[in-house]
C-alpha positions as CSV (number, residue, x, y, z in Angstrom):
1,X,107.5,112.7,77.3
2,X,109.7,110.2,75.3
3,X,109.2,107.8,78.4
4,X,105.3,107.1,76.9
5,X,107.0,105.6,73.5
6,X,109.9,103.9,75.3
7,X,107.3,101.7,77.4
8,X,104.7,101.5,74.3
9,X,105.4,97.4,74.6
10,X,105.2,97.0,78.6
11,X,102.4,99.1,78.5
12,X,100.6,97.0,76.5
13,X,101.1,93.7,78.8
14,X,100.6,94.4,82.4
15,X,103.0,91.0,82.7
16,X,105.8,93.8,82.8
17,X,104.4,95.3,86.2
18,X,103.3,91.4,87.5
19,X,104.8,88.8,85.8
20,X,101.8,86.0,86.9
21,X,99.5,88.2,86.6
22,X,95.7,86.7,85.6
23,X,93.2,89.5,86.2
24,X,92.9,93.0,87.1
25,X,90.5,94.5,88.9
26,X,90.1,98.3,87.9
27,X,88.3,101.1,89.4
28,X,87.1,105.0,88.3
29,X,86.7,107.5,91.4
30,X,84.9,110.8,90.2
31,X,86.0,114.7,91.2
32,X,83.2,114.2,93.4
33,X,85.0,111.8,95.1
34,X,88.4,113.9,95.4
35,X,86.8,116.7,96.6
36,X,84.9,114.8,99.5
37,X,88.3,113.1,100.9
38,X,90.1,116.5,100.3
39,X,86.7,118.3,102.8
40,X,87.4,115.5,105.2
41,X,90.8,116.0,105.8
42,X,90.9,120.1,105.7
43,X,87.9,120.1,107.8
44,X,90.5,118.3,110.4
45,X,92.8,121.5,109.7
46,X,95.0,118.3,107.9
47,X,95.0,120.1,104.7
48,X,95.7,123.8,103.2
49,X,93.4,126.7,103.8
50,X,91.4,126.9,100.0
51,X,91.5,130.4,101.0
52,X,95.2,131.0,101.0
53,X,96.9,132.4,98.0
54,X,92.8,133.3,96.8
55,X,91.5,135.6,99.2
56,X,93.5,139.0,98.7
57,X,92.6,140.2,95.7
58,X,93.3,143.0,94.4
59,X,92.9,144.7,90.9
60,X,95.7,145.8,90.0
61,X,97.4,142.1,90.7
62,X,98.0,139.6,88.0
63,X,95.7,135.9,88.5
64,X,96.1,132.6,87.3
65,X,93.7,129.8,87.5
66,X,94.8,126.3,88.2
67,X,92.7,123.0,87.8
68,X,90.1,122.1,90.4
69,X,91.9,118.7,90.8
70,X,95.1,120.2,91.0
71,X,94.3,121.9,94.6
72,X,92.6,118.7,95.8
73,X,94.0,115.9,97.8
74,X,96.3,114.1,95.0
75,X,94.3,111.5,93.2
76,X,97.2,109.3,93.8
77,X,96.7,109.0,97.4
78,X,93.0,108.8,97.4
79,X,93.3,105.6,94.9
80,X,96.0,103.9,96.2
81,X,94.4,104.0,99.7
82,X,90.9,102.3,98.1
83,X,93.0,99.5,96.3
84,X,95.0,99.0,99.5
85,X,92.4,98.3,101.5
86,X,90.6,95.8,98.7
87,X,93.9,94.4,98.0
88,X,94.5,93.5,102.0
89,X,90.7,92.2,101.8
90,X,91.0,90.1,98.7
91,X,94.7,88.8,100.1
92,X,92.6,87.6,103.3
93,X,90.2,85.5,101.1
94,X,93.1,84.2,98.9
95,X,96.6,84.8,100.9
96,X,99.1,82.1,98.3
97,X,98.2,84.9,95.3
98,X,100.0,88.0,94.4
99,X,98.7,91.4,93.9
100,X,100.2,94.8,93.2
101,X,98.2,98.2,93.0
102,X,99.0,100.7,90.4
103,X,98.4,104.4,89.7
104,X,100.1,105.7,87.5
105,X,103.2,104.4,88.9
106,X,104.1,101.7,86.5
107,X,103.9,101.5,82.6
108,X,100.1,100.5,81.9
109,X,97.4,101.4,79.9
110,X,95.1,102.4,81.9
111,X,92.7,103.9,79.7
112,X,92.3,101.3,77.3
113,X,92.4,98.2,80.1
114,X,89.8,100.3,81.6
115,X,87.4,100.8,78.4
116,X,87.7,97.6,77.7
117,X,86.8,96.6,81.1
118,X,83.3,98.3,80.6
119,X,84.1,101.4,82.6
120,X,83.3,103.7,79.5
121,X,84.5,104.2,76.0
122,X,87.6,106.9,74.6
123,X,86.2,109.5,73.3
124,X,87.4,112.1,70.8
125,X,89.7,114.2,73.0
126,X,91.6,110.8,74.0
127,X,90.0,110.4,77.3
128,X,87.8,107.8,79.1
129,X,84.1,108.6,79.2
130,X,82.0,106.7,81.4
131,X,78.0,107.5,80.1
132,X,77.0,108.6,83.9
133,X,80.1,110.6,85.3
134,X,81.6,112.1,81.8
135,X,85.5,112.2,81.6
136,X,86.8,113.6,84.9
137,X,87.6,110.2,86.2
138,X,90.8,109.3,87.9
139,X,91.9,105.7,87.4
140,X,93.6,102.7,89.6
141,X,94.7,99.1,89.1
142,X,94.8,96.1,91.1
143,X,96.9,93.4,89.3
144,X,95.8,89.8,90.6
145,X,98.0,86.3,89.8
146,X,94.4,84.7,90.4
147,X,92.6,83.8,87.5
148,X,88.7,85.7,86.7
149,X,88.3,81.2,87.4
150,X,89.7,81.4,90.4
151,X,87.8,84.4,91.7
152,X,84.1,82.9,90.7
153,X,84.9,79.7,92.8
154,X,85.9,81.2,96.0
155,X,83.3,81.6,98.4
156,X,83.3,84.1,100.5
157,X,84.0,83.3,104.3
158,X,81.0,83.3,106.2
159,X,79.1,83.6,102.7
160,X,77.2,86.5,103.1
161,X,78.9,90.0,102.5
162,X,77.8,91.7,105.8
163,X,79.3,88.4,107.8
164,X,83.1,88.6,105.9
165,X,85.5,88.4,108.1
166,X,87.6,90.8,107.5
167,X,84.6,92.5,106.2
168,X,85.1,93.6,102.3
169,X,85.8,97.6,102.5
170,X,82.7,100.3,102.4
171,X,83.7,101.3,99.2
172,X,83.2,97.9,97.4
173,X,80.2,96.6,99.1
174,X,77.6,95.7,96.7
175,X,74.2,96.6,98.3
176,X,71.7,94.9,96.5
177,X,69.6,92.8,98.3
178,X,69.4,90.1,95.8
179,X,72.7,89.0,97.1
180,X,72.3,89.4,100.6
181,X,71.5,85.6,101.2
182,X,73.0,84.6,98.2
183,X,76.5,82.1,98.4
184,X,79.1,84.8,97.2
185,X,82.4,84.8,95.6
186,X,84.6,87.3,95.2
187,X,84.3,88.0,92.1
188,X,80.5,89.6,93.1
189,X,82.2,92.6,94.4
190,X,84.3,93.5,91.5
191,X,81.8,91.9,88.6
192,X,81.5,95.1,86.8
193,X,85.2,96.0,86.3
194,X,87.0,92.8,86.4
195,X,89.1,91.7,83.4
196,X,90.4,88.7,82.3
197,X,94.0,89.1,81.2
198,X,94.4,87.3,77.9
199,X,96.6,87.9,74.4
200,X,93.7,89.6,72.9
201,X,94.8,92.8,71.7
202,X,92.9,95.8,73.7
203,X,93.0,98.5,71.3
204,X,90.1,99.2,68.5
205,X,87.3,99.6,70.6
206,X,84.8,101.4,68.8
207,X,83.7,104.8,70.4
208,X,82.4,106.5,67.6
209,X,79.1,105.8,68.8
210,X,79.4,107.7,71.9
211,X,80.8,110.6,70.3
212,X,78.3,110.6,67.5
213,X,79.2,113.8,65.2
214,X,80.9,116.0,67.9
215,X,83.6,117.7,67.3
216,X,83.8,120.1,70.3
217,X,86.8,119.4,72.0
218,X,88.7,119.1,68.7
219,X,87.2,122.7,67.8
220,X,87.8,124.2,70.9
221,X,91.5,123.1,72.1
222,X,93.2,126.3,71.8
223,X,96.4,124.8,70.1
224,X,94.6,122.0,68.2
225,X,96.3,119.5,70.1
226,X,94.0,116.9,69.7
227,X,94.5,115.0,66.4
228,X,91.9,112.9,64.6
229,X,92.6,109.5,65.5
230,X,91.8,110.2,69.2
231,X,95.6,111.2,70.7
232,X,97.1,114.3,71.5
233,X,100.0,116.2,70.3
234,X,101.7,116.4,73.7
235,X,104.1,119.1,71.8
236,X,101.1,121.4,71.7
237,X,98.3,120.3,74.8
238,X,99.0,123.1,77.4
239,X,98.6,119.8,80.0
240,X,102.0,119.1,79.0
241,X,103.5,123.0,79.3
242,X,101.9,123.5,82.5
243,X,102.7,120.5,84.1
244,X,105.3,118.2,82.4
245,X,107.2,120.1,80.8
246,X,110.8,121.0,83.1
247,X,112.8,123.6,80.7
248,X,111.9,127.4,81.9
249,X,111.8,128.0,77.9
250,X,108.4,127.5,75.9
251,X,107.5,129.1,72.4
252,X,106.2,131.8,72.0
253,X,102.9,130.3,69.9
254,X,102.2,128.4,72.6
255,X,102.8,131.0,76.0
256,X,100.4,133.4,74.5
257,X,97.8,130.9,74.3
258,X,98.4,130.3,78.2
259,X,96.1,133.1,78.3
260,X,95.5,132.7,82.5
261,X,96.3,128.7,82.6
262,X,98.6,128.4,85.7
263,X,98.3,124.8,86.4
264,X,96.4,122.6,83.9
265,X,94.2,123.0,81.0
266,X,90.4,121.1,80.5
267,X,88.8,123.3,78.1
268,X,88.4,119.9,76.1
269,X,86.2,118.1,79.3
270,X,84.6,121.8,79.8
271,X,82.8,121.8,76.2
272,X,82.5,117.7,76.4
273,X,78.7,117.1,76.4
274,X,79.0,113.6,78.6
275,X,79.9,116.1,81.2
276,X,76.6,118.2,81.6
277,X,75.8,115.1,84.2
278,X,78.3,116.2,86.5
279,X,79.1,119.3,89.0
280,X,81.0,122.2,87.1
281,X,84.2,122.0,88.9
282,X,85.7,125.2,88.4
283,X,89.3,126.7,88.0
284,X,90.6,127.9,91.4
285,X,92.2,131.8,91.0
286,X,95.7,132.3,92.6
287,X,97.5,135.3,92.8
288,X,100.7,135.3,90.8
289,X,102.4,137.6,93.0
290,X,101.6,135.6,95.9
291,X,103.1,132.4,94.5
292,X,106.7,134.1,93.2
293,X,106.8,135.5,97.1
294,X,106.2,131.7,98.3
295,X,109.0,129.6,100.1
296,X,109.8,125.9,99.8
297,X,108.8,125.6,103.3
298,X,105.3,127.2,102.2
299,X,104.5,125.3,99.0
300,X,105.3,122.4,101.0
301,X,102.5,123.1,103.5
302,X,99.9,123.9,101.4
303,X,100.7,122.1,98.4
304,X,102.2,118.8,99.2
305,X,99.6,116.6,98.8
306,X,98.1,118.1,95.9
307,X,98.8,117.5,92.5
308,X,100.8,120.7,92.5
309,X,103.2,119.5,94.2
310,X,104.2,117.3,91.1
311,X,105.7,120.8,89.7
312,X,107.7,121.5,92.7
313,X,107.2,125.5,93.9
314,X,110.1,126.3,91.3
315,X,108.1,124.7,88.3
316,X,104.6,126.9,89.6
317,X,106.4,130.1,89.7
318,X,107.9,129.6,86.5
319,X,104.1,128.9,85.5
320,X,103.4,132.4,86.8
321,X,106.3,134.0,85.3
322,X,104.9,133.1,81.9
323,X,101.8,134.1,82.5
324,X,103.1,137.6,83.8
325,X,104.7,138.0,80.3
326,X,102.2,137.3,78.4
């Protein structure tokens, strides 16, 4: 993952990914989120059957568990499509500016721009924790040349929100009715994660108070991969084995510690007390000899727009080969 210290600089100033950029407008969409546009589409038979690679059991079979995320609709696509559809809105309001939507797809901070935006604080085990839906948040950019200024003086056409034409998307519409006969600007639909871009530096926010004393992710990573100072040691996090990482050889330290992680590892969000709020989202169990019998032609169908797919049906049975060895 040498690529993260290469692009340390451009990912500090979003100017790399939008040279005039002025603002950014970022968002957080929740599991719950994922899940509901992954039921949407596999209820129109668009999607894998959940029960495939699952259902035959059996006890004398080997089973590895893999990230509820991981066999969801990719975040990616879910995102990109909300800022899309914002982007296209805002563009109608302001067509001379530029605008570019980003997830994970460009060297950026995301995290950090996002903490600092007021969408939650980093917490111990390196991740953003939002008070309300924990740290199982998937995050998007939308980089705007128009100034946080420039946003607060445009009226919106027809003034009223319900009236915009094009209408603002469903997922944006701010439904208090303070505002519903209020003059609006578009900065009133984006008010609680907009940031001004500016040379202010964006790292030192303080967390510590919304961590307290806890230690639990730190106690309970199984390879101590979380460090101190709030990173992680991507040489040891089992994220990194199971999904990054392309070479078929791993230590041996750090396979038998795979204990029945296939895809993915969130022990550290598990134990993470800002996540009592939210639905347990479970590992999903798939058969390892299923998966080492699977073809390109069936990963493809059933995993290509998941996140598994960023592991390639060669990278998931090497998964299960390790875990068959352990």
């Amino acid at each position: 993952m040498n690529y993260l210290e290469k692009n340390l600089v451009a990912r500090q100033n979003p100017c790399s990914i939008l040279s005039n950029v002025r603002s950014m407008i970022i968002i957080a969409v929740s599991m719950n989120e994922i899940a509901k546009a992954t039921n949407e589409i596999r209820s129109n038979k668009q999607f894998y059957n959940p029960e495939f690679l699952t259902s035959r059991q059996k006890s004398n079979e080997h089973w590895g568990k893999v990230l509820f995320y991981g066999a969801q609709l990719d975040y990616h696509i879910v995102i990109r499509q909300k800022l899309s559809l914002l982007k296209n809105w805002i563009l109608s309001q302001l067509p001379k500016i530029d605008a570019r939507v980003v997830v994970d797809t460009a060297p950026l901070l995301e995290k950090e721009w996002a903490s600092r935006a007021g969408l939650g604080f980093i917490g111990r085990n390196s991740l953003l924790i939002h008070p309300k839906f924990g740290s199982r948040l998937f995050l998007g950019t939308l980089l705007l040349s128009a100034s946080i200024d420039e946003l607060r003086s445009t009226p919106v056409k027809n003034k009223t929100l319900q009236k915009a034409k094009p209408a603002p998307p469903n997922d944006f519409v701010i439904t208090d009715p303070k505002m519903s006969n209020a003059s609006t600007s578009l900065s009133n639909y984006c008010s609680d994660n907009l940031i001004k871009i500016d040379d202010s530096p964006i790292f030192g926010i303080d967390s510590d108070i919304g961590c307290g004393k806890c230690r639990r992710c730190l106690d309970n990573c199984p390879t101590d991969a979380i460090l101190e100072n709030k990173t992680i040691d991507a040489r040891r996090c089992l994220n990194y084995w199971t999904i990054e990482h392309k070479s078929d050889e791993i230590p041996k330290e750090i396979r038998v510690k795979l204990k029945d992680r296939l895809f993915g590892c969130d022990l550290c969000q598990q134990v993470c007390p800002w996540n009592r709020f939210e639905q347990k989202w479970q590992p999903i169990p798939f058969n390892l000899t299923e998966i080492q019998k699977m073809s390109d032609s069936e990963f493809q169908e059933n995993f290509g727009k998941t996140p598994i797919s960023r592991i390639k049906r060669i990278g998931l049975q090497r998964n299960a080969q390790w875990l068959e060895d352990c």
